[in-house]
N, C-alpha and C positions, 0 to 999 in steps of 0.2 A: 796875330795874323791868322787869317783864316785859309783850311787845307785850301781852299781855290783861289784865294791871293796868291798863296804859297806856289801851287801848280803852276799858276799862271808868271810868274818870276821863274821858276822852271823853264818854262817853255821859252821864253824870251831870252833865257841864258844861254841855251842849244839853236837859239837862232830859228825856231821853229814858226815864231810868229815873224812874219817876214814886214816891210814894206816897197812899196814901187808901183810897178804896173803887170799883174799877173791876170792870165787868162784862164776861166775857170771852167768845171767840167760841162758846167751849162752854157760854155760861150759868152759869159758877161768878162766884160772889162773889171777888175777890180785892184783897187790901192792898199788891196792886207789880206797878203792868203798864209792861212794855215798848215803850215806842212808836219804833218802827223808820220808822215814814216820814217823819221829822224828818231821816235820815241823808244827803238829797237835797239839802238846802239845806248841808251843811257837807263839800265837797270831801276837804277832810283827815280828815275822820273815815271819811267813803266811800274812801278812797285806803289807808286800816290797814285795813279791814273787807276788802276785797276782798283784800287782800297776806296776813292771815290764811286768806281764803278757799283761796289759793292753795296756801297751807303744808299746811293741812287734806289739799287733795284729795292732793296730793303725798306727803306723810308717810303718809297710809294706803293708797297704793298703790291708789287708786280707776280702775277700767276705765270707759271710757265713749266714746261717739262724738259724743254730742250734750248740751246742756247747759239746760236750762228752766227759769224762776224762775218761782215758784207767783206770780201776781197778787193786788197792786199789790206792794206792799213788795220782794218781793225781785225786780223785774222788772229793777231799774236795775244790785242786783248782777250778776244772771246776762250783762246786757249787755255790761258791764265783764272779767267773768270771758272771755266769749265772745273777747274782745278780746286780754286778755290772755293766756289757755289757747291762740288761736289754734283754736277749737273752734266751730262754728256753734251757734245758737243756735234752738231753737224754743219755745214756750209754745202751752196753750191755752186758749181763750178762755175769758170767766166765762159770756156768752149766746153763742149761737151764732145768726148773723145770718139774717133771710127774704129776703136780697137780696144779689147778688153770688156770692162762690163759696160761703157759706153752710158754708166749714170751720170743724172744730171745734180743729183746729190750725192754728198759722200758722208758719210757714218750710218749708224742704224737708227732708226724711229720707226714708229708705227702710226698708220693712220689715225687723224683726230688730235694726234698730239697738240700742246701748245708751245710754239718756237716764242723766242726771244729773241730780238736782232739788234745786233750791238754795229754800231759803227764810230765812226772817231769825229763827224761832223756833217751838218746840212745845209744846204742854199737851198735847193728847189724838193721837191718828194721826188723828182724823178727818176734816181736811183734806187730809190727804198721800194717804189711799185715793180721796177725793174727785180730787184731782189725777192719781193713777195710771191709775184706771178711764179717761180718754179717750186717752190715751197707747197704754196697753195694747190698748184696742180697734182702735186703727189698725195693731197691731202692731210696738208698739216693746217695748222690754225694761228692766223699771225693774226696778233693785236696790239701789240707794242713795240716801239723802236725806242733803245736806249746809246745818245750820240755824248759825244763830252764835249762838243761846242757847236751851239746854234748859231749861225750867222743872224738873225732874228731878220733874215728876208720874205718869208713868209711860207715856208717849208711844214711849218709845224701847220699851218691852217689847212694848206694842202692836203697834208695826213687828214687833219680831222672829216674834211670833207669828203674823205672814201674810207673814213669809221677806223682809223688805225689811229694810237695814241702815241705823240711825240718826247720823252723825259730826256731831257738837257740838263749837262750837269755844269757848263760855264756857258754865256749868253757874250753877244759880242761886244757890247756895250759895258759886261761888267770887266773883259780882257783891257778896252780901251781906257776905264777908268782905274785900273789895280797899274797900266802901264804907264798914264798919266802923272798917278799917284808919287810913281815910282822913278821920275822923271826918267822912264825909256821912251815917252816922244815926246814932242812938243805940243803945247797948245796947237799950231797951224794944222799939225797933222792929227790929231786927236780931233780937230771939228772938220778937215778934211774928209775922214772918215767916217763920218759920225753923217756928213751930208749925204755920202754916198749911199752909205744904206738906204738912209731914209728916201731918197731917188730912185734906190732898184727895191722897190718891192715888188715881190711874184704876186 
């Protein structure tokens, strides 16, 4: 069995891959959302997710000096990763505060740097430019987003199209077929899903 079968039977045991009808943060209808902030309570599922994480940035030869997890979800990997990469860690905020130092980032960097932005999955780029935009205005240098599950809705082309590079470390298609495999759904629901995608792409 491979670590991302393995993860992916993970995730389906904590209930994390869900099915029904869920509303997602782009306002699409969809038949299978991902719930990633479950992964905080189950040590060993956060312990493979971060060891992938690791493989990911490694095996594509990813450049970088500073490492950020988009908020909330992927706050706990990027931590982790920080830890283990031996790589500091900054984010930035979702409000930006009227009291204190009123930054829109927190930890230290220096202009020029290269971030790294970790998050837990994609549907559309719209949150990743969202995340870029205060980064970049401080002057840091964002060129890669590293997610552990692409919806394969057309998010990563979006990326390519404004020059930022997308690394997935599970694709949705291979969730559907490890869950297939594993009879956790059924045929109906496995081409149920498999329709949809291929109907909602950005």
């Amino acid at each position: 069995m491979t670590d991302n079968e393995q993860l992916i039977l993970q995730l389906a045991d904590i209930q994390a891959v869900k099915f029904g009808e869920f509303t997602l943060k782009s306002g699409m209808k969809s038949p299978i959302y991902i719930d990633l902030r479950l992964i905080i309570s189950y040590p060993n599922v956060m312990s493979t997710i971060v060891e992938l994480f690791c493989q990911k940035i490694q095996n594509d030869h990813i450049e970088y000096n500073l490492i950020a997890g988009i908020p909330y979800t992927a706050l706990p990997i990027a931590s982790l990763l920080s830890i283990k990469l031996n790589t500091p860690m900054i984010y930035a905020r979702k409000e930006v505060k009227d009291y204190g130092t009123k930054k829109k980032i927190e930890g230290v960097y220096t202009v020029g740097q290269t971030c790294l932005v970790i998050d837990d999955l994609i549907t559309t780029g719209a949150s990743k430019f969202e995340t870029a935009t205060p980064f970049e205005s401080e002057g840091l240098v964002i060129k890669d987003f590293v997610v552990l599950v692409d919806r394969e809705q057309g998010g990563k082309k979006q990326l390519q199209e404004r020059g930022y590079t997308l690394h997935s470390i599970i694709g949705m298609s291979e969730v559907l077929e490890v869950m297939k495999k594993h009879n956790k759904i059924d045929q109906c629901m496995y081409q149920a899903v498999q329709e949809f995608l291929n109907a909602h792409q950005i």
